[in-house]
Residue frames as qw, qx, qy, qz and C-alpha x, y, z in Angstrom:
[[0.078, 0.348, -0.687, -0.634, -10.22, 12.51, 4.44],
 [0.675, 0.144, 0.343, -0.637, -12.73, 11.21, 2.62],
 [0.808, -0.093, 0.571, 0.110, -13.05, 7.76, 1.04],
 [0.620, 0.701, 0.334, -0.115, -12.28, 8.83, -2.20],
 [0.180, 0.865, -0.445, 0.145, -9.29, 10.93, -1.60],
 [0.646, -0.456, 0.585, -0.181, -8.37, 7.67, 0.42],
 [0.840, 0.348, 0.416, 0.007, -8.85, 5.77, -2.41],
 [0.427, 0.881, -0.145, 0.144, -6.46, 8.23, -4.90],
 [0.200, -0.779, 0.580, -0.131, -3.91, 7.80, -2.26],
 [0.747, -0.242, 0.610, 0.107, -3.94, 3.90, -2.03],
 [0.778, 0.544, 0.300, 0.097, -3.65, 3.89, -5.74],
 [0.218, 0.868, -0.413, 0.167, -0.71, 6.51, -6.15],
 [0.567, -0.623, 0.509, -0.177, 0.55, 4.92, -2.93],
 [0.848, 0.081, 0.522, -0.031, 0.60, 1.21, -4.88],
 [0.671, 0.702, -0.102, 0.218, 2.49, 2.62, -8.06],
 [0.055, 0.908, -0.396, 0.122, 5.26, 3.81, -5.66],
 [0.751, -0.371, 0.538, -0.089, 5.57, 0.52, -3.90],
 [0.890, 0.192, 0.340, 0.234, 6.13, -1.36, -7.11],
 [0.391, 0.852, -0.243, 0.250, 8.38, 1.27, -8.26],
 [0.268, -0.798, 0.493, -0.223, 10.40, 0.79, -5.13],
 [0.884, -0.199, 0.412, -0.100, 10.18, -2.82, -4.64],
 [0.005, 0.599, -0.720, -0.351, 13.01, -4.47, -6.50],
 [0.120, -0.017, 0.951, 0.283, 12.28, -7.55, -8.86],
 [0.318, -0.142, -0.471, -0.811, 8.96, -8.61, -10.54],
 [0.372, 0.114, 0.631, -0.671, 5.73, -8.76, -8.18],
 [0.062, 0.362, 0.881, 0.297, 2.79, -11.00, -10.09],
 [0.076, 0.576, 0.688, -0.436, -0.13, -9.79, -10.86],
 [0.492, 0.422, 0.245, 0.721, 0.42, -7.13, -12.77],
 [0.009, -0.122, 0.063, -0.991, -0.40, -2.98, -12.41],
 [0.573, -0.483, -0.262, -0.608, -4.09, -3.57, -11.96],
 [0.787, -0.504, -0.336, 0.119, -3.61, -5.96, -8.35],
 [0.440, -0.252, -0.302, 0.807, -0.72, -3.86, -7.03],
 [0.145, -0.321, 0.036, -0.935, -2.82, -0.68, -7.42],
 [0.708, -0.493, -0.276, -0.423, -5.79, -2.45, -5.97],
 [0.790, -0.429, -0.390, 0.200, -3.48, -4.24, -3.20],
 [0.413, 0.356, -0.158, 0.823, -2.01, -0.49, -2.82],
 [0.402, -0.459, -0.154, -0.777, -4.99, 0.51, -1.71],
 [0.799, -0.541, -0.246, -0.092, -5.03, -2.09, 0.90],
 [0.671, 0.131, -0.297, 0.667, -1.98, -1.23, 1.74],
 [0.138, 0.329, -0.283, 0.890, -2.85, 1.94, 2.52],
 [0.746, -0.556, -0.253, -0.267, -6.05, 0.93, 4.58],
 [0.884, -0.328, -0.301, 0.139, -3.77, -0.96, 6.37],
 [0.560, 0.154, -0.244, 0.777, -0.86, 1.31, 6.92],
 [0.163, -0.467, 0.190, -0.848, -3.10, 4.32, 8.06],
 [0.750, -0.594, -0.040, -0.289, -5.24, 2.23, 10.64],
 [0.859, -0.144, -0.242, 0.428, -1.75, 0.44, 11.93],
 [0.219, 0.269, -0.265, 0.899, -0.19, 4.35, 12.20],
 [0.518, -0.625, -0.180, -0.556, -3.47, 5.30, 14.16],
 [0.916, -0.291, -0.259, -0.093, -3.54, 2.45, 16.10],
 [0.765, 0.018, -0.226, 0.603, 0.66, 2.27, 16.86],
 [0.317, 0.043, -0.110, 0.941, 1.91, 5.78, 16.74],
 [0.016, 0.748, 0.445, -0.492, -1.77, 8.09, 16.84],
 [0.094, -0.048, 0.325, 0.940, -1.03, 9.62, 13.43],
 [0.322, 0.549, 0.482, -0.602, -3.80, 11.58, 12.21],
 [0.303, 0.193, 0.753, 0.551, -5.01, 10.69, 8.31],
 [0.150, 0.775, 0.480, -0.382, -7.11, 13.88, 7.68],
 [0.021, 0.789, -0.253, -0.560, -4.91, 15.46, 5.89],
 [0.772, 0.620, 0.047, -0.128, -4.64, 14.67, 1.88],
 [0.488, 0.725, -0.362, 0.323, -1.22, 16.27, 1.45],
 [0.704, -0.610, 0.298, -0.209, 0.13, 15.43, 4.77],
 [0.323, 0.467, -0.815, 0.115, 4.17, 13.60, 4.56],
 [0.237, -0.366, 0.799, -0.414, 2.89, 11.76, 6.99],
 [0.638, 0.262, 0.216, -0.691, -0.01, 9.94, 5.25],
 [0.630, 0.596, -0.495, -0.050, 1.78, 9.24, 2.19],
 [0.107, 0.597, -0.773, 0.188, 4.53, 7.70, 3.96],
 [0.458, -0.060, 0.823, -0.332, 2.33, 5.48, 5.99],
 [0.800, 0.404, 0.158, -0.414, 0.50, 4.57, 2.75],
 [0.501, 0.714, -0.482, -0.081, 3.17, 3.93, 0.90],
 [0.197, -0.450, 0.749, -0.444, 4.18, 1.76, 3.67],
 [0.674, 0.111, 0.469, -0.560, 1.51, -0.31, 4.00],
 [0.832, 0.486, -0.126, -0.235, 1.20, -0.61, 0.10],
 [0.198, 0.710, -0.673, 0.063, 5.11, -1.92, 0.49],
 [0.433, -0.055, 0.828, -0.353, 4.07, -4.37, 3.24],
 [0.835, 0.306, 0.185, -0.418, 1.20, -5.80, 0.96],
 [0.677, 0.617, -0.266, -0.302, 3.29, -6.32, -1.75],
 [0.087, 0.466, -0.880, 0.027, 5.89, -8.00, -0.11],
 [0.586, -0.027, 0.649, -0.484, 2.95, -10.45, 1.54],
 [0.764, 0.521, 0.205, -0.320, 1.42, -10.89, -1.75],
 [0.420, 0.626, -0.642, -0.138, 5.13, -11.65, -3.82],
 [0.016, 0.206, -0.972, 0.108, 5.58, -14.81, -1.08],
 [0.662, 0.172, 0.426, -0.593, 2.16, -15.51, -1.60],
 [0.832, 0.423, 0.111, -0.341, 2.38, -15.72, -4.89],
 [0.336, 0.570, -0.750, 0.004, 5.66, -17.06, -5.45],
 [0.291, -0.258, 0.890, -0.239, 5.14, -20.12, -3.09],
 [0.839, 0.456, 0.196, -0.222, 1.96, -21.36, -5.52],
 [0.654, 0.659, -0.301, -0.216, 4.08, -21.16, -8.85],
 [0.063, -0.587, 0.789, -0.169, 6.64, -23.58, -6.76],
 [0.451, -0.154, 0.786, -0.393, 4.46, -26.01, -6.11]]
């Protein structure tokens, strides 16, 4: 897949996460699409790496899912990130 279509996916991938995630994640829509996108970075090299999925495929359930993943994992990282500043 190429970085581009990689890039379309971490951005879709980062609207679902904050659709799923329940309460209000900082930052707004512009840092959860961008920290979607690390999400998915990080969710397709952690499926490689764990399970041996293969990320070639655009349309692929299995891509998505691990992107969407990933972008899910960011966001939670990045809500106790940024919720433990605005405490202090």
């Amino acid at each position: 897949m190429s970085f581009l279509a990689f890039l379309i996916l971490g951005l879709i991938a980062g609207a679902i996460a904050k659709a799923i995630l329940p309460g209000k994640q900082g930052g707004g829509w512009f840092v959860t699409l961008l920290l979607g996108v690390v999400g998915a970075m990080l969710g397709g090299w952690l499926g490689s790496v764990l399970f041996g999925a293969s990320l070639q495929e655009f349309w692929s359930l299995q891509t998505w899912l691990l992107a969407i993943g990933g972008a899910i994992v960011v966001l939670l990282i990045w809500g106790l990130i940024v919720g433990r500043k605005k405490e202090a």
